[in-house]
PLY file of the C-alpha trace (Angstrom):
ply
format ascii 1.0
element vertex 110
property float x
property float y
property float z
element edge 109
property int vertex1
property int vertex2
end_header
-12.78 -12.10 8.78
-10.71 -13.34 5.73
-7.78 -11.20 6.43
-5.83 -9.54 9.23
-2.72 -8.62 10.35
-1.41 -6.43 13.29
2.26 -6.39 12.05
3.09 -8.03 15.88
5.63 -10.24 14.32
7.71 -10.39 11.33
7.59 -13.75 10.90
3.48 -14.20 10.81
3.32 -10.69 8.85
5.89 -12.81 6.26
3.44 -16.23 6.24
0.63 -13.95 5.26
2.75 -12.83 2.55
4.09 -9.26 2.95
7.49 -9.04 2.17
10.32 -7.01 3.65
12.95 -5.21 1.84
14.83 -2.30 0.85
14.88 -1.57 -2.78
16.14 1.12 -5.54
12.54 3.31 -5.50
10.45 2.22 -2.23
11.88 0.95 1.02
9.46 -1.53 2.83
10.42 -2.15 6.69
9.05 -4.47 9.24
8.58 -2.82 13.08
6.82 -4.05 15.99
3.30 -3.45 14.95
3.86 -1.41 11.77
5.02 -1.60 8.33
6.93 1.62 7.09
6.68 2.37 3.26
9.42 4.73 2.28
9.04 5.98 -1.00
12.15 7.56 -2.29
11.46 8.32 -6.00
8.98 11.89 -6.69
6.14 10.64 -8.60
6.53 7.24 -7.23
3.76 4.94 -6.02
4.84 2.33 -2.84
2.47 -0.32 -3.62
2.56 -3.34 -1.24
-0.49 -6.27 -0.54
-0.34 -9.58 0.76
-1.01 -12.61 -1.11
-4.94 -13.79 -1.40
-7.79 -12.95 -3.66
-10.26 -11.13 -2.13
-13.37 -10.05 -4.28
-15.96 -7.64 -1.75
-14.67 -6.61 0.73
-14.46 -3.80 3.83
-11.23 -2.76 4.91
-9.65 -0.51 8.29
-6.46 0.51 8.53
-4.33 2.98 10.20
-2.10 5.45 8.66
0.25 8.30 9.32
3.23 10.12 7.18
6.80 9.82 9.37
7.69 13.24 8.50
6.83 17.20 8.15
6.95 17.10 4.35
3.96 16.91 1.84
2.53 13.21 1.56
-0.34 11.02 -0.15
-1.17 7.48 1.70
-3.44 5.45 1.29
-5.23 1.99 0.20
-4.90 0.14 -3.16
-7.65 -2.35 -4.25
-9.52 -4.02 -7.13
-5.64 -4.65 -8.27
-5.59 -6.76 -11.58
-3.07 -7.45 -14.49
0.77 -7.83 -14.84
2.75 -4.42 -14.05
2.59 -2.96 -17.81
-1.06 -3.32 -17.71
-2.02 -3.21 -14.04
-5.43 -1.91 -13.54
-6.22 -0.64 -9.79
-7.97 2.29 -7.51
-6.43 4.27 -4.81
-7.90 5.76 -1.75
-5.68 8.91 -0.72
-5.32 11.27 2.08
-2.95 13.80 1.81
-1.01 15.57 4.76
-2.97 18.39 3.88
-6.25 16.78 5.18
-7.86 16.04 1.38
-8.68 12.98 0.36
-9.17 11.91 -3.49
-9.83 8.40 -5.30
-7.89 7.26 -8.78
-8.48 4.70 -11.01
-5.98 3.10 -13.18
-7.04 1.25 -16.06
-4.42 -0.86 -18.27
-1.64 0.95 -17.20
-3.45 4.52 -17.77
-4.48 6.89 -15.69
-8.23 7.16 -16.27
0 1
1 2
2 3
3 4
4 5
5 6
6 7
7 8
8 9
9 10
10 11
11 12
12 13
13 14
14 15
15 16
16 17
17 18
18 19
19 20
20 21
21 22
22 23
23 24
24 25
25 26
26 27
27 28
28 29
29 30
30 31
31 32
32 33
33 34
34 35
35 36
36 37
37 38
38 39
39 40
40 41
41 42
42 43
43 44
44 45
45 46
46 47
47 48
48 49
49 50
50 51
51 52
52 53
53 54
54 55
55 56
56 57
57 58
58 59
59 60
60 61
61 62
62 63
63 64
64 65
65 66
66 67
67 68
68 69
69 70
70 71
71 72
72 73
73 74
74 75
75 76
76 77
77 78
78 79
79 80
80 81
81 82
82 83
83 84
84 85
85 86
86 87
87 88
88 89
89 90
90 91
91 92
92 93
93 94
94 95
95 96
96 97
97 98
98 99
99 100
100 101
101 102
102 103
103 104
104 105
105 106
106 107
107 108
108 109
C-alpha cells in the first residue's frame, strides 16, 4: 500500500501532508478519525490531497454529508497543472443517491 491514512491523529494526518485550516471559501477540520470539508461558497469545489505522486492506483474511502441539505462528495484524481490550468476528474455522489464523473481539462469543464 503506498498510501493510507485513518485521520487517528492530527499530527501523522499533518506528516502525510494534509493540512488543517479554516479559510474564506472551504473550511478543512481535523477530528478523531475524520477530516470535515466545509464548503461555504455555492458553486464551490473543496479540493484537498496529500502530498505524493501516485500514477495507478485503487482507492476506498468513506464519505457522508453532515447535514439535511443537498450535497455532492466525492474523490478527485489524475490532478495536474497550476490552479489556472488545473486539469482533474471527479467521482461524485450526491445526497440524492446519483453518482456522476467530470473531467476538467486546462481549467475547462470538458
Amino acid at each position: 500500500m503506498l498510501f493510507t491514512d485513518d485521520f487517528k491523529s492530527q499530527t501523522d494526518s499533518e506528516d502525510k501532508g494534509w493540512t488543517f485550516n479554516p479559510g474564506d471559501n472551504v473550511d478543512y477540520v481535523w477530528s478523531a478519525g475524520k477530516m470535515t470539508i466545509t464548503v461555504k461558497k455555492k458553486q464551490w469545489l473543496g479540493l484537498k490531497w496529500p502530498d505524493g505522486e501516485y500514477d495507478d492506483f485503487a482507492a476506498e474511502l468513506e464519505a457522508q454529508p453532515t447535514g439535511n441539505t443537498f450535497t455532492d462528495y466525492g474523490i478527485v484524481f489524475r490532478v495536474t497543472g497550476d490552479s489556472n490550468t488545473r486539469s482533474y476528474y471527479i467521482f461524485g455522489v450526491t445526497t440524492e443517491g446519483k453518482y456522476y464523473l467530470q473531467k476538467k481539462m486546462d481549467g475547462a469543464w470538458v
